[in-house]
C-alpha positions as CSV (number, residue, x, y, z in Angstrom):
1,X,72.8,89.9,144.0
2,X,74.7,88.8,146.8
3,X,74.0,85.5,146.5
4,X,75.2,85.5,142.4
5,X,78.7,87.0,143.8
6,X,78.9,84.0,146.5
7,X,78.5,81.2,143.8
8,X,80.6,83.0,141.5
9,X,83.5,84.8,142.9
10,X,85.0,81.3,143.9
11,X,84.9,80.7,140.4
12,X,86.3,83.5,139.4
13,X,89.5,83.2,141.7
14,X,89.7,79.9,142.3
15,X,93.5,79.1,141.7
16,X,94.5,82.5,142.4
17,X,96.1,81.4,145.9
18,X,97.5,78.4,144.4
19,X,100.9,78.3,143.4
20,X,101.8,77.3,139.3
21,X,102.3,73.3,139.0
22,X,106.1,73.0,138.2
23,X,107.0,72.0,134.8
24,X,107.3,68.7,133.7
25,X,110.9,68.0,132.5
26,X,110.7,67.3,128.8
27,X,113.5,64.7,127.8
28,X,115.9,65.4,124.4
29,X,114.8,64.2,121.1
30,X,116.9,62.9,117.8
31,X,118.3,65.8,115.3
32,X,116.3,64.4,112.2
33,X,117.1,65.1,108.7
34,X,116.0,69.1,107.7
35,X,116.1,70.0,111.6
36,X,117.3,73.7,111.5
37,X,118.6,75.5,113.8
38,X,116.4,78.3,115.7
39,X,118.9,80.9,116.2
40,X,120.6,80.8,112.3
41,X,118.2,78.6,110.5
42,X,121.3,76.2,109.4
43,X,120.3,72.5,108.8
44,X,121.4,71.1,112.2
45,X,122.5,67.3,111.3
46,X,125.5,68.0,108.8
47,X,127.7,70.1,111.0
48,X,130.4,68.8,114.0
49,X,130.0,69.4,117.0
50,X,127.8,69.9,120.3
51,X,124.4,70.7,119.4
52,X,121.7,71.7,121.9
53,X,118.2,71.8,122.4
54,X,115.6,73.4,124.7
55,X,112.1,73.3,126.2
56,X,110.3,76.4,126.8
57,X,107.2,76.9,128.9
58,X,104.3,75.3,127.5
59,X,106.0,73.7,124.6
60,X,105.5,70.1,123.3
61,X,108.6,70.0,120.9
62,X,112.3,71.4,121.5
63,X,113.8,74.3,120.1
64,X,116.7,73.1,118.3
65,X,120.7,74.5,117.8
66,X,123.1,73.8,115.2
67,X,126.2,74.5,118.0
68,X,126.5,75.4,122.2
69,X,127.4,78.7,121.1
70,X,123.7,79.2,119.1
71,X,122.5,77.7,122.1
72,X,123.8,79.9,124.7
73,X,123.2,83.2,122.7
74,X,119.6,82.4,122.4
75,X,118.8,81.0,126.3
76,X,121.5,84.2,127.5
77,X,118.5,86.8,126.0
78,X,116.5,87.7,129.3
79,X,113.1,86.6,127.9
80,X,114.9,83.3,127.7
81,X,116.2,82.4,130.5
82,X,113.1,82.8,132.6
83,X,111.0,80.8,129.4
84,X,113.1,77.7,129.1
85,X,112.7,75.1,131.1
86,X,114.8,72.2,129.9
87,X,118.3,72.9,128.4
88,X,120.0,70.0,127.0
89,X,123.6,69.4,125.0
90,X,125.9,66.8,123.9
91,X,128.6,65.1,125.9
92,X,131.5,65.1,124.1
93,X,133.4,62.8,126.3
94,X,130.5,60.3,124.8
95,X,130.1,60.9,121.0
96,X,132.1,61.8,118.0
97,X,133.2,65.1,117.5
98,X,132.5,64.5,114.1
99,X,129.0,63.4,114.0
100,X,127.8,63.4,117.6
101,X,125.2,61.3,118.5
102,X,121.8,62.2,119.9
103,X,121.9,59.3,122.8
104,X,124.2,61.6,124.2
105,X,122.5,64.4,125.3
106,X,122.5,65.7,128.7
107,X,121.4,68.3,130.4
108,X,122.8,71.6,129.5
109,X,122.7,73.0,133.3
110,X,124.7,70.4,134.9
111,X,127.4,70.1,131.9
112,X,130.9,71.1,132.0
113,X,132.5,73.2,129.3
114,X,135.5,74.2,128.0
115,X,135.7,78.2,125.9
116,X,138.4,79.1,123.6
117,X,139.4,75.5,122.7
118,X,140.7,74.3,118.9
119,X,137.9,72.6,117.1
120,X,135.0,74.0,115.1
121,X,131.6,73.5,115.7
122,X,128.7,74.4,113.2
123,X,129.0,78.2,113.3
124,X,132.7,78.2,114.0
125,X,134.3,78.5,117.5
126,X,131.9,76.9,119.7
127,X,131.6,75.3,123.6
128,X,132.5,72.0,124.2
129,X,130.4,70.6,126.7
130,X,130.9,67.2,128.8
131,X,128.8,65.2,131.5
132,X,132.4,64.9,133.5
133,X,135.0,67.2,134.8
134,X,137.4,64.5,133.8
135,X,136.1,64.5,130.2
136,X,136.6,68.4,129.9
137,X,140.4,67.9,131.8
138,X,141.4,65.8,129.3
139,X,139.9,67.1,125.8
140,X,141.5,70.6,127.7
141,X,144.9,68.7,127.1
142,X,144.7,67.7,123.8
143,X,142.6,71.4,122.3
144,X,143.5,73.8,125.0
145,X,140.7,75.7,126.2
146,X,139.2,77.2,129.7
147,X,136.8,74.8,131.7
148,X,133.4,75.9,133.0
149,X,130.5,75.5,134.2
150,X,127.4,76.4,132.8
151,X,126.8,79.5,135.0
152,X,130.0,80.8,133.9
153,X,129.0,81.1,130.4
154,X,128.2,84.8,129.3
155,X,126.9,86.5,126.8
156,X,130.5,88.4,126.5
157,X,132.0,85.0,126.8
158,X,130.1,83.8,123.6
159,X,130.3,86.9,121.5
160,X,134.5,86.7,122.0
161,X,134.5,83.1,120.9
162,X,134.8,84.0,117.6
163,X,138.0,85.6,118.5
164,X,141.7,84.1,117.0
165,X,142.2,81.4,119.3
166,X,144.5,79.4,117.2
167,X,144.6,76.6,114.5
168,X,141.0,75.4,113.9
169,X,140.4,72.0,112.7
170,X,138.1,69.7,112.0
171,X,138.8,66.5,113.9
172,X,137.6,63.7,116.4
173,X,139.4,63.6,119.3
């Protein structure tokens, strides 16, 4: 008997004491054609704006966002924040407001972004988000707005977005 535990129990706990590989950063993918969105189920590719996507644990394909604001109320949820692993949006400073491009994307955790600012995304008021502090300064001039980081970015801050903050337009800047 003692012998069976000896060849076995190394089996049995072998990995225990090792710590969990880190996860392979997973890089963006195109919005296709019938993408929808995983927060409201909108088709993602007609709308304007910053759309994001993100990588949970284990997954092969993105989860996909029709705006920053579906984005952040989905990764803000507790269960998500400790599940995704790669967070990516667009840089507006880089693409069309319009029609943003998906060679744009960036990732979501080093982007700056400006709350509370003019233009509509897919679900209305939405985050504009930029690879540059000087990208955010300046579309700050032209929409107004308040810059941040991504850290900065609250559940409160999201659910108040939809709040009067002035004309709303659709337009490239």
């Amino acid at each position: 008997m003692f012998l069976l535990c000896v060849v076995f129990l190394p089996l049995l706990t072998g990995g225990c004491d090792k710590a969990e590989s880190p996860t392979v950063k997973q890089p963006p993918v195109a919005i296709v054609s019938g993408d929808e969105c995983h927060v409201c189920g909108m088709t993602i590719s007609r709308f304007p704006g910053p759309k994001g996507e993100a990588y949970v644990r284990g997954a092969t394909k993105p989860f996909k966002f029709c705006s920053t604001r579906d984005l952040f109320s989905w990764f803000l949820q507790p269960e998500n924040k400790v599940s995704a692993t790669s967070i990516y949006v667009q840089d507006m400073g880089a693409t069309d407001w319009a029609h943003p491009g998906d060679s744009t994307f960036i990732d979501a955790r080093s982007a700056w972004y400006v709350a509370n600012q003019s233009l509509q995304g897919a679900m209305g008021p939405t985050l504009a988000s930029f690879a540059s502090k000087a990208d955010a300064e300046k579309f700050i001039k032209k929409n107004g707005g308040q810059l941040l980081r991504f850290q900065d970015v609250t559940l409160e801050l999201v659910a108040t977005l939809h709040e009067d903050n002035g004309p709303r337009q659709h337009t490239n800047h």
